[in-house]
C-alpha positions, 0 to 999 in steps of 0.5 A: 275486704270488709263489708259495708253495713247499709245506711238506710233503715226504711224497710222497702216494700214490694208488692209481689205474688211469691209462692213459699216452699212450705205451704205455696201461700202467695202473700200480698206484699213482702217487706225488705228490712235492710237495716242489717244488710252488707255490701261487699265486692266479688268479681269471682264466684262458685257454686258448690251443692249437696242433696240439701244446699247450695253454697255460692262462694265469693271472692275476688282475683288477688292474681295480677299476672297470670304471666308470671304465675300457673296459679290465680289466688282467689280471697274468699270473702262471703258465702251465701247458703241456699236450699234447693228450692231458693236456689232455683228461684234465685236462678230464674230471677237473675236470669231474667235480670240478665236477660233484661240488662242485654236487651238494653245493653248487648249481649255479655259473651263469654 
């Protein structure tokens, strides 16, 4: 499955108060150049970590019938590295995003 490179070439730009793990300076604003940014698909992750990363790993099911088979066949396709401290950000921001999208559009069970 190829990624799609992103067609708009206007950096975005998002007034946010963001503390860095490096010194804790909060910039005024944050730009997000998307010119090089790709899209692509998963419908499957997993995350794997040591002392000094956070790997995800991205995938989707090329299993169709788990009938008929004892294996599910996962096509890896991105991995995304983080360090710890991007990693925990990354946790609180998409937890507040779910939480925003089961208020609007019930509760995801799993």
């Amino acid at each position: 499955m190829a990624a799609k490179k992103n067609a708009n070439t206007a950096p975005a730009v998002e007034e946010t108060e963001t503390e860095t793990e490096d010194n804790g300076a909060v910039p005024n604003r944050v730009i997000w150049d998307d010119s090089d940014m790709e899209t692509a698909f998963a419908n499957v992750v997993n995350v794997i970590s040591t002392r000094e990363e956070f790997a995800l790993l991205f995938g989707t099911n090329q299993t169709w019938n788990l009938v008929d088979t004892s294996e599910l066949t996962v096509r890896l396709t991105n991995r995304m590295v983080l360090t710890p401290y991007a990693a925990k950000r990354f946790l609180a921001l998409l937890h507040a995003r779910m939480q925003e999208y089961e208020q609007r559009f019930g509760e995801l069970k799993l």
